[in-house]
N, C-alpha and C positions, 0 to 999 in steps of 0.2 A: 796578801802582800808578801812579797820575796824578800825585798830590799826597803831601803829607808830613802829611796826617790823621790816619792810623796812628799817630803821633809822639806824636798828644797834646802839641803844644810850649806850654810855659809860658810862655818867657821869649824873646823874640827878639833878641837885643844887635845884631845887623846885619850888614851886607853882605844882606840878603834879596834884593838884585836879583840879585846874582852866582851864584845857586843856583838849580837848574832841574832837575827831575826828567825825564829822558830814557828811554824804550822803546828798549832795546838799546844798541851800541856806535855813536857817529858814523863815520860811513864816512870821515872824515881818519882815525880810527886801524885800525891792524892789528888784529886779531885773534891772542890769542896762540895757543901751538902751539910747546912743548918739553917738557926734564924740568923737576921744580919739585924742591926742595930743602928740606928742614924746616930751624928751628933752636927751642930752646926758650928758656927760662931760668928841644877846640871852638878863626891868627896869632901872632907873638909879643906877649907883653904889656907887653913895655915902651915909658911911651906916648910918649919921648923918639925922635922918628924919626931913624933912622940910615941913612945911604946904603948901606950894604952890607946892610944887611936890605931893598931895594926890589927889587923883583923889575923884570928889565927889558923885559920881553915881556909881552903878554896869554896866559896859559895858563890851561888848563883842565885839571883835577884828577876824575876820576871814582872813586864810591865806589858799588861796587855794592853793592847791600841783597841778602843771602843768606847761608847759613851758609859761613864759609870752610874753601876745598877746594882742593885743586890745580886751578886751572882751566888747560886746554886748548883752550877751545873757548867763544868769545863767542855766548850763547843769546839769540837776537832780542827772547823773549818777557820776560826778564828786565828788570828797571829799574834805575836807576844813577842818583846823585844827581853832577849836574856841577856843579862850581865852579869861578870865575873868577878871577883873581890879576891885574887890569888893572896897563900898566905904570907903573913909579914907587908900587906901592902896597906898604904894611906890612902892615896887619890890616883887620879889620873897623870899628875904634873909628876911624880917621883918613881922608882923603881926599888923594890917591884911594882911597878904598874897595877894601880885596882879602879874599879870601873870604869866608867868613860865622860866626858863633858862635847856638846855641842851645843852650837846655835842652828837653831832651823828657821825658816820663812814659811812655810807651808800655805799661806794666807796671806793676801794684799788688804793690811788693815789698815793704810794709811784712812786721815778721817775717823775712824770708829773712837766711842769713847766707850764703849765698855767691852770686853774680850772676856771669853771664859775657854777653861782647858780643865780637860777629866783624863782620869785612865784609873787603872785600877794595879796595882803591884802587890808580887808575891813573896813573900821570905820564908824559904824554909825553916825545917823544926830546929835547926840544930847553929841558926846564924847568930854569929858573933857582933850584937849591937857594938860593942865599942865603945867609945864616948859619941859618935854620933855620924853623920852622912848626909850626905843632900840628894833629893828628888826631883823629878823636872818640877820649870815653872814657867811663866811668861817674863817677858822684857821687854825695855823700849828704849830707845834713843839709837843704841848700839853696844854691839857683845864688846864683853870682858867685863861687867859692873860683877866683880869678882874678887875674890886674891885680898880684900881688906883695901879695894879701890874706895877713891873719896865721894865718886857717885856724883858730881856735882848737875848732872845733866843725860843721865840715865839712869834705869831704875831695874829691880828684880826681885820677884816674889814665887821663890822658889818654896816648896816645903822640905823640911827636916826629919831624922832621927835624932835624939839622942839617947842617952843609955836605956835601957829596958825597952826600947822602944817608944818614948814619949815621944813625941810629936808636936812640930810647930811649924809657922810661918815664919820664912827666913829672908828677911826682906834687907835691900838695897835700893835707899834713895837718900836723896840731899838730908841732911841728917839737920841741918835747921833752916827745914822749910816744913816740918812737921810739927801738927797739932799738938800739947799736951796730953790728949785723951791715946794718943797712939802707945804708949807705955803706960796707961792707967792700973792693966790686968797686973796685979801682983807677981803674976807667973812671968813675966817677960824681963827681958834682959838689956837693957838701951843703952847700956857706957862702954858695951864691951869693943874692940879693936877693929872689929868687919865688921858685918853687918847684925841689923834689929833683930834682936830672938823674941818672936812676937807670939805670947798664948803658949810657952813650955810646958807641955805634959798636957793639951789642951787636948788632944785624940792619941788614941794606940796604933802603933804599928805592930799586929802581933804576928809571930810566928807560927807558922805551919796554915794560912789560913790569909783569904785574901781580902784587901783594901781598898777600896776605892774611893776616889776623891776629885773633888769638883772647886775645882778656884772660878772665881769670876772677878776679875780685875774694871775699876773704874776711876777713869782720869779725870783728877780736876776741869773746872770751866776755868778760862781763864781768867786771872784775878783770884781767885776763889777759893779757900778750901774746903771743895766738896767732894774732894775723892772717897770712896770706900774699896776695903776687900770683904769678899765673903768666901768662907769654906764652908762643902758640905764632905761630910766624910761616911760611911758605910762600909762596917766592917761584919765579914763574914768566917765564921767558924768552923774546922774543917770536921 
C-alpha cells in the first residue's frame, strides 16, 4: 500500500504532514524477536496546552496496517503508517503540530451490529509518554465525537496512552444512556470533562517493542442494553 486510498478518509482534522505511509520497518528501528504475551478484557483533546502534555523530542509512532498477531519478525513487504510527535507539540489542533486525526469509511457497515478493528503500533526506545495520547478506534453516527463533545448521538472507542505507558479504552457516548457496570473497574475514570477513561493501566504500551490490538465494537438492540466492548491486546518484546 503507497497511500491511505484504501481509507476512504472523509474528514482530515490535521497533522497530515506528520503521517507517511512507509514499506517496511526504518532501519533506525530493530526488528522485533521474543515471547509476546496476551491480555484481554484518532492527541489529547483538551485544547488548553499544558507543558506536561508536550512531548520533548521529535518521535516517530509506527502503526502497522494488518491483522493483529504476535509479531516476531518485521516483514519488508508489509506497510506501516509513521507518525510524528515534533518537539514542544500537543495534538494535531495546535502548533506545533504533533500527530495527525482522521475519520475513514474504508467499509459500508451500514446494518452491521458488531465491527472489530486491529493493527499493531510501535514506540520507540526513547518516546516521551507525556501524560497521555490517543490511538485509532471506531465510530458511529458521525465525525467529531471529540474535543469534550456531549456525544449525544454518536459514539467513539478509541484507545489510549497515559503516563508510562498505561493503557485504556477511551470512550465517547451518551454519558446517561450508560449502564452502571460501565465504570465498575476501580481503574476507570467517569466524571472527568471528555470522555470515559475506561480499564486505566489495563494493558502496556511499551517501548522499544511492538503492540498489538484488537477492538471489537457491539451495538445495542434496540430498546436494550446489550451492547459490549471487548479488547484483546499482544504485546511483543524486542
Amino acid at each position: 500500500m503507497d497511500d491511505l486510498s484504501a481509507f476512504n478518509i472523509s474528514t482530515f482534522s490535521g497533522g497530515k504532514d506528520n503521517l507517511e505511509v512507509v514499506q517496511g520497518i526504518p532501519a533506525s528501528i530493530a526488528s522485533a524477536s521474543a515471547s509476546a504475551s496476551i491480555s484481554s478484557a484518532s492527541s489529547p483533546d483538551d485544547p488548553d496546552p499544558d507543558p506536561d502534555l508536550q512531548v520533548s523530542n521529535q518521535t516517530p509512532i509506527l502503526l502497522a496496517l494488518h491483522k493483529p498477531h504476535r509479531r516476531t519478525k518485521w516483514r519488508t513487504t508489509e506497510s506501516a503508517i509513521q507518525l510524528f510527535y515534533p518537539a514542544g507539540s500537543i495534538n494535531p489542533a495546535q502548533r506545533p503540530v504533533g500527530g495527525a486525526q482522521f475519520y475513514a469509511t474504508p467499509l459500508v457497515l451500514t446494518g452491521a451490529r458488531n465491527v472489530s478493528l486491529g493493527y499493531s503500533v510501535f514506540f520507540p526506545e526513547n518516546f516521551d509518554w507525556v501524560l497521555g495520547g490517543k490511538m485509532p478506534g471506531l465510530y458511529g453516527g458521525h465525525a467529531g465525537c471529540s474535543g469534550g463533545s456531549v456525544a449525544l448521538d454518536y459514539w467513539s472507542t478509541r484507545l489510549m496512552w497515559r503516563k508510562a505507558g498505561e493503557g485504556e479504552l477511551y470512550l465517547y457516548a451518551p454519558k446517561d444512556k450508560q449502564t452502571t457496570e460501565l465504570c465498575d473497574d476501580p481503574r476507570s475514570v467517569c466524571d472527568a470533562k471528555y470522555g470515559f477513561s475506561i480499564g486505566r493501566g489495563s494493558f502496556l504500551c511499551g517501548a522499544g517493542r511492538w503492540t498489538s490490538v484488537l477492538q471489537t465494537v457491539t451495538l445495542n438492540t434496540p430498546g436494550k442494553q446489550d451492547g459490549s466492548f471487548q479488547r484483546l491486546v499482544a504485546t511483543v518484546t524486542a
